[in-house]
C-alpha positions in Angstrom: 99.1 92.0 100.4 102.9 91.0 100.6 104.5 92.1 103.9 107.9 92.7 105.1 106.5 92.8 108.8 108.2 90.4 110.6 106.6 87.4 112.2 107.7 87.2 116.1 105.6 84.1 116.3 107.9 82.6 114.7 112.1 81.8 114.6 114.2 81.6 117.8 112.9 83.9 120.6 116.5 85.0 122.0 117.2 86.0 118.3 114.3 88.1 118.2 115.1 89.9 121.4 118.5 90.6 120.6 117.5 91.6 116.8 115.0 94.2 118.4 116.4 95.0 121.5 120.6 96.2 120.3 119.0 98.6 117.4 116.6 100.1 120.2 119.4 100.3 122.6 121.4 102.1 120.3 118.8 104.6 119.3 118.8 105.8 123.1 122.4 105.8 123.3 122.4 107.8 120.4 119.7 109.7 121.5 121.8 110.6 125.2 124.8 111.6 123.1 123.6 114.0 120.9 121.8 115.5 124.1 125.1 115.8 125.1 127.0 117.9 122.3 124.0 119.7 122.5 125.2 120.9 125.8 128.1 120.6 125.4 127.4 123.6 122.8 125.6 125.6 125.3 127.9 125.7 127.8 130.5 126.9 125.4 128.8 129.9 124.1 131.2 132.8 125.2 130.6 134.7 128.1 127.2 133.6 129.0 127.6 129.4 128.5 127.5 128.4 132.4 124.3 130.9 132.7 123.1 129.7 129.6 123.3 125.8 130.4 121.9 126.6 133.8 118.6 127.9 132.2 118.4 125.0 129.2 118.6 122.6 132.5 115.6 124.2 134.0 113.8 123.4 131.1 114.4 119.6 131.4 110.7 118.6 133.6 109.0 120.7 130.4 110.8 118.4 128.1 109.7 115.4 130.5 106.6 116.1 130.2 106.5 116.5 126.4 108.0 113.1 126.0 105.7 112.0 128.4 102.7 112.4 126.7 104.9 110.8 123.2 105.2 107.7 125.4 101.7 107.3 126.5 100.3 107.5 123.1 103.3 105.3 121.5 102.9 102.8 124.4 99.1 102.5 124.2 99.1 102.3 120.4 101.9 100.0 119.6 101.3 97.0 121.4 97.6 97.2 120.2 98.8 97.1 116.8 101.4 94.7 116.9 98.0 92.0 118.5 95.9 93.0 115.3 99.2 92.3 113.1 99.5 89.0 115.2 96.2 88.2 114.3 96.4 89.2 110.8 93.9 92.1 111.1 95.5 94.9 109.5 92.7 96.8 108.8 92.8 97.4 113.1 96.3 98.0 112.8 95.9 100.9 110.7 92.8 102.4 112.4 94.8 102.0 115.5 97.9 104.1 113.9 95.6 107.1 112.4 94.1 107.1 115.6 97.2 107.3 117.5 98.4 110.1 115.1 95.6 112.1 115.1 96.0 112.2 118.7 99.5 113.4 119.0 98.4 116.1 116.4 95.8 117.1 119.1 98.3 116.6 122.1 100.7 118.7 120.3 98.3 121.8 119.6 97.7 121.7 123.2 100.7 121.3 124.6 102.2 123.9 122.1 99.6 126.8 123.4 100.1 125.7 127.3 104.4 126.2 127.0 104.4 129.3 125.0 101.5 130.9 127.2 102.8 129.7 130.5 106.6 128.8 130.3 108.0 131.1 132.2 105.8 131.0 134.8 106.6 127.0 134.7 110.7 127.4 135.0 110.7 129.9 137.4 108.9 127.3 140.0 110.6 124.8 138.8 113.6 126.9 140.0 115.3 129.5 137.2 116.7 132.5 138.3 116.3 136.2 137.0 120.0 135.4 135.9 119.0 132.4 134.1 115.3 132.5 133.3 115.7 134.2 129.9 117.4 131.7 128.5 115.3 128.9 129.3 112.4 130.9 128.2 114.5 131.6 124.2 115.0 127.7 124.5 111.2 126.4 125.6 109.8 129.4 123.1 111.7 127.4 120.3 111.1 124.0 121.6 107.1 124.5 122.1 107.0 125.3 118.6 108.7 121.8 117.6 106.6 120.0 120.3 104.7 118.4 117.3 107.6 116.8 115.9 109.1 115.5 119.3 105.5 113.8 119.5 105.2 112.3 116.5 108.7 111.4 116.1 108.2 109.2 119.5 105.2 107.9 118.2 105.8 106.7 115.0 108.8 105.4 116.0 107.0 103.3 118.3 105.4 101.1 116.2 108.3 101.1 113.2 109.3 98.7 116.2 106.4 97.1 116.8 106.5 96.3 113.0 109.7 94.7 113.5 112.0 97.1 112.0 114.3 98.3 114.7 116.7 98.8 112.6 114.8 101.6 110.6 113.7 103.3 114.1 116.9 103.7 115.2 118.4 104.7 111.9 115.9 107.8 111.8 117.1 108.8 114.8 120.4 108.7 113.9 119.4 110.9 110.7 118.0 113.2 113.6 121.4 113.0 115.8 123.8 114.0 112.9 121.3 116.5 111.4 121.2 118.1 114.9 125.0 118.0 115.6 125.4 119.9 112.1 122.8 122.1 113.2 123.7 123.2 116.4 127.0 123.8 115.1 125.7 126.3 112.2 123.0 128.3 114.7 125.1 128.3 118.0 128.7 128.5 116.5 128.2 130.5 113.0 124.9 132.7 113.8 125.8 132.6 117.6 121.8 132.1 117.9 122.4 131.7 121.7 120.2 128.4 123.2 117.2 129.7 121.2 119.6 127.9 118.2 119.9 124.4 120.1 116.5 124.4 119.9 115.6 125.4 116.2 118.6 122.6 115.5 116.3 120.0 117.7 113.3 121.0 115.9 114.5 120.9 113.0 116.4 117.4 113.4 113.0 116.4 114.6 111.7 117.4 111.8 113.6 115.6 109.7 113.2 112.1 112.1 109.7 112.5 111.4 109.8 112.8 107.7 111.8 109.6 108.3 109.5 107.7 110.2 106.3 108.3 108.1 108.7 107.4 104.7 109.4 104.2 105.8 105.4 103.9 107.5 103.6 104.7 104.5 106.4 103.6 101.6 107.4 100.7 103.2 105.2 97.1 102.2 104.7 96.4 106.1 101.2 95.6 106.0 99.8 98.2 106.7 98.3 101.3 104.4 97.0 103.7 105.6 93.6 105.5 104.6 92.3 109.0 105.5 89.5 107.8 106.8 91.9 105.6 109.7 93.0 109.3 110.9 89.4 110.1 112.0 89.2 109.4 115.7 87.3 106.5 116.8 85.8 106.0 120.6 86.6 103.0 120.8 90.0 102.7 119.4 91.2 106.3 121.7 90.0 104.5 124.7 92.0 101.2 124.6 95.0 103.4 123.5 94.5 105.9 127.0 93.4 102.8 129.1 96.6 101.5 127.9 99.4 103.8 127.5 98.6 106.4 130.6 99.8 103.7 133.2 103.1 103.4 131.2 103.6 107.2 131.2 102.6 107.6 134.8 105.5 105.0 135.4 107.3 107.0 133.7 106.6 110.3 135.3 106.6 108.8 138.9 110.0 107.4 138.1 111.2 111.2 137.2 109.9 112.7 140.4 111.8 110.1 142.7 114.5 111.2 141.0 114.0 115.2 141.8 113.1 114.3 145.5 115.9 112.1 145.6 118.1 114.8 144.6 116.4 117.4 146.7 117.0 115.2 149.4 120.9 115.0 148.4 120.8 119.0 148.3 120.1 119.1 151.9 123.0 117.2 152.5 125.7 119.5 151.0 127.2 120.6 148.2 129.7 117.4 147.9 127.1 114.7 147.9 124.9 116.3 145.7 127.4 117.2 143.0 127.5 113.1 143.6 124.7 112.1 143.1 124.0 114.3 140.2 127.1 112.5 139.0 125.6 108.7 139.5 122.6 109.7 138.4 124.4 110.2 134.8 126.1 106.8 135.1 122.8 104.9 135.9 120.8 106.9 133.3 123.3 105.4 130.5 123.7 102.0 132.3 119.4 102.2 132.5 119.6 102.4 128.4 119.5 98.4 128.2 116.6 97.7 131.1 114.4 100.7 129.6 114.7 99.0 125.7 113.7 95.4 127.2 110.3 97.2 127.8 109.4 98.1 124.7 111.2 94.5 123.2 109.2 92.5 125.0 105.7 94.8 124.8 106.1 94.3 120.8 107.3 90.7 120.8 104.7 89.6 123.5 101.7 91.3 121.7 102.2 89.9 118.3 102.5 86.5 120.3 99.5 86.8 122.0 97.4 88.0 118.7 99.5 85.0 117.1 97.5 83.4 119.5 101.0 81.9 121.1 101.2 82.8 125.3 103.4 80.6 125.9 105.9 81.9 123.7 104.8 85.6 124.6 105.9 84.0 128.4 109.0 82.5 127.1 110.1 86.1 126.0 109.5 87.9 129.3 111.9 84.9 130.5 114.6 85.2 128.2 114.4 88.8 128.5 114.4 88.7 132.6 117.8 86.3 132.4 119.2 88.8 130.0 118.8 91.9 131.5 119.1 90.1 134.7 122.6 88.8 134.1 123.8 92.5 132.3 123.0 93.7 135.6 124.6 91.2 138.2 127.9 91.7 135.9 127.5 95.6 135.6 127.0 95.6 139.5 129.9 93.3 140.3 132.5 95.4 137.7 131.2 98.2 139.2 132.4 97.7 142.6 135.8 97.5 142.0 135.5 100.6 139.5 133.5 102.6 141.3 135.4 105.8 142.2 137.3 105.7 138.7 133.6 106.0 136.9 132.7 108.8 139.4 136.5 110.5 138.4 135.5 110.5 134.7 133.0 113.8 135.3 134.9 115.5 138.6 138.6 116.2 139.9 137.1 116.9 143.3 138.5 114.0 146.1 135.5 114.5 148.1 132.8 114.0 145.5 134.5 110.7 143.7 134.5 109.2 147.0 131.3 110.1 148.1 129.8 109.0 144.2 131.9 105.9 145.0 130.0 104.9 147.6 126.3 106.0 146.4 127.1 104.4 142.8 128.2 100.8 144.8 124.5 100.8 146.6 122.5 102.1 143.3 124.4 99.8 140.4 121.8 97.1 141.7 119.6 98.7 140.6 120.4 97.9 137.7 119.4 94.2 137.9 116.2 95.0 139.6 115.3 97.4 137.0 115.8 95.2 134.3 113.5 92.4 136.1 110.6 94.7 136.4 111.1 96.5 133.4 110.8 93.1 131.6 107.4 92.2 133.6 105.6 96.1 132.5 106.7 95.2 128.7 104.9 92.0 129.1 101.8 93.6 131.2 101.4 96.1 128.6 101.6 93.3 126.1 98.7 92.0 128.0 96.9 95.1 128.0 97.4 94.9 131.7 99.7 98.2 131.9 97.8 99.6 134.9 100.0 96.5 136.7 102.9 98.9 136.0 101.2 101.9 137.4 100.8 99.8 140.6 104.0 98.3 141.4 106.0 101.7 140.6 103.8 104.2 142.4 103.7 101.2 145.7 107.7 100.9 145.4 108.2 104.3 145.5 105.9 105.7 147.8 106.7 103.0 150.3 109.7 102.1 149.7 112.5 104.0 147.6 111.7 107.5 148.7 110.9 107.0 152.2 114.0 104.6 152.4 116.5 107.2 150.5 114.8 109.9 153.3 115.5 107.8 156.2 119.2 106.5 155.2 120.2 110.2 154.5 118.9 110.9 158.3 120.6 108.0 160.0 124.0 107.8 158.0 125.3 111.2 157.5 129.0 109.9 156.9 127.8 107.8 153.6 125.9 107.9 150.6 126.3 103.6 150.1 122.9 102.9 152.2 121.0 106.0 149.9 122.1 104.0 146.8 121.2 100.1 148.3 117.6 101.9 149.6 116.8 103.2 145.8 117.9 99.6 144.2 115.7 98.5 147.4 112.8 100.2 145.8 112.9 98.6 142.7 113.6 94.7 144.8 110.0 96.1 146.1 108.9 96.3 142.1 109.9 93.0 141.3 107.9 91.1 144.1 104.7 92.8 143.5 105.6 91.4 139.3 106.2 88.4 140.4 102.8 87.8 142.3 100.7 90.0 139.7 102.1 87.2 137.0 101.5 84.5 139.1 97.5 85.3 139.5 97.5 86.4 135.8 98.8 83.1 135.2 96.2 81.0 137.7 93.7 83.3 136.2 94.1 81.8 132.8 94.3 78.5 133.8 91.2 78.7 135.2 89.4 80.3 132.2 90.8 77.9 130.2 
């Protein structure tokens, strides 16, 4: 069968790292603005928007979560598939994909029943008030309803990229984006639907991403055609996707709670520093859009090689990508440290916070360039169907290093947030060491098979 798929075993590898990685950059970019207007929405609703936006931000570890679970599944699956493809074997490839879809449907049921049951009971630990709880329940009530869509929009997504077509992943989520910014504007602003409508406009632009997604999987001559009898779950075939993708989303998860005990520990330190580093944590979360793509570049690129049977040029990606997202990062640092209050002004008038972010944003913009490193090395372990290598090296770096070190800094300089922000990029210094060694012995341990 004629395929469009492209071939990553072949063609200059910077080329195909920059082909996949901008389009996948710009899907998250797009993705983090549109999350924007949609709060931007919220918290303009009249009378109630600073309540309102207050209980849609409760909801955000629910939404974690949700995506969570998308990542796992897209993780585990995609790399899988993009080996088979390497190798030719499409008929794996597909059983791999109606596997992987199947799943989400199942994911998706549960999840669904758990959110409506039990979300209120979830945002009121997670810390809504009886001011604010009613409207994160309106919005999660919504949202749980749509959680099928976020799954499979995720997923499928997933491997569109590992197929090669960036370009079509990120331009259903634009689709998504622009529907969602019309609809948000129609059930906030005309039917004044309250945050109950931000989240029929998500589902619904969901919706529609998903419709996307599948056109271009099931129209689209990439290789792959799918069969009813691929959706029907195999042992097997589940078990390489869990083995694989559940490190990756653990990774995931663990990064999210350093970041709530990092900003629980800011809380204890006043109001000023932790209106700061809620502030950086903004400005690294868009900064972190090019390190967090690199993953899933070089997990696509660096399966196909391998099922290509090509290693070397699998390795040759993880080192372009490392010097790419290496030197973004050694720039963005340096920039940032002559910038570093004016960022920190963009989102606050208030003296005390812009210097205080300052100072936290000039410690933490390394991290950056460390991210980027390690980020690079848990695309290529999960590549290698190694992922639990990720799992390892984030769950050691923060329990040993980033938390504790954040914890201690907060303790011994009360007059500065700079040593907070160096002991968080210090964490993920931690991250890159334990990569380096883990490829190292992957590496001897070829050798000696071979």
């Amino acid at each position: 069968m004629a395929s469009a798929q492209n071939d990553f075993s072949k063609g200059s590898v910077v080329g195909n790292i920059m082909g996949m990685a901008i389009p996948m950059t710009a899907a998250q970019l797009i993705n983090l603005l549109y999350n924007v207007v949609d709060r931007i929405y919220i918290g303009h609703i009249p009378g109630v928007g600073a309540a309102a936006l207050t209980g849609v931000g409760v909801c955000m570890p629910l939404i974690m979560i949700v995506t969570a679970f998308a990542a796992f599944i897209g993780y585990g699956g995609a790399p899988r598939a993009s080996i088979f493809m390497g190798k030719g074997d499409h008929a794996s490839a597909e059983k791999t994909l109606g596997n992987c879809f199947t799943a989400q449907i199942v994911i998706s049921a549960v999840l669904t029943a758990v959110l409506l049951l039990w979300n209120r009971d979830f945002l009121m630990a997670f810390g809504a008030s009886e001011n604010t709880i009613e409207y994160g329940v309106s919005y999660m009530n919504i949202y749980s309803i749509g959680t099928l869509f976020v799954q499979l929009t995720l997923g499928m997504n997933a491997f569109i990229t590992a197929q090669g077509f960036a370009k079509t992943g990120m331009l259903s989520v634009l689709i998504g984006a622009v529907a969602n910014i019309i609809l948000d504007y129609i059930f906030i602003g005309l039917c004044h639907f309250g945050p109950a409508g931000a989240a029929l406009g998500t589902t619904v632009s969901q919706a529609i991403s998903v419709i996307v997604s599948l056109f271009v999987i099931v129209k689209r001559k990439t290789g792959i055609s799918l069969k009813p009898s691929d959706f029907r779950p195999k042992r097997n075939v589940c078990g390489t996707i869990l083995k694989i993708g559940i490190p990756i989303a653990c990774q995931d998860g663990l990064i999210q709670i350093a970041f709530i005990i990092i900003t629980i520990i800011a809380n204890k330190r006043g109001l000023t520093d932790s209106a700061a580093v809620g502030i950086v944590e903004k400005v690294i979360s868009f900064l972190f859009l090019v390190p967090s793509s690199m993953l899933s570049t070089v997990s696509a690129l660096g399966a196909q090689n391998i099922g290509a049977g090509k290693p070397e040029r699998a390795k040759l990606t993880l080192r372009y990508a490392i010097f790419i997202t290496a030197g973004f990062g050694l720039i963005v640092a340096i920039i940032i440290q002559f910038i570093a209050e004016p960022v920190v002004g963009l989102f606050t008038t208030d003296n005390g916070v812009i210097l205080a972010g300052g100072q936290y944003l000039r410690g933490y913009i390394w991290d950056c360039m460390f991210a980027g490193i390690h980020f690079s090395f848990s695309g290529y372990f999960c590549a290698c169907q190694k992922s639990i290598l990720s799992f390892i090296h984030n769950i050691i770096a923060i329990s040993l290093v980033r938390v504790p070190g954040v914890y201690l800094t907060s303790k011994l300089f009360s007059n500065t947030l700079f040593p907070m922000g160096l002991a968080t990029a210090t964490g993920s210094l931690m991250s890159v060491i334990i990569c380096v060694i883990a490829f190292m012995l992957l590496a001897r341990k070829e050798k000696l098979i071979a």
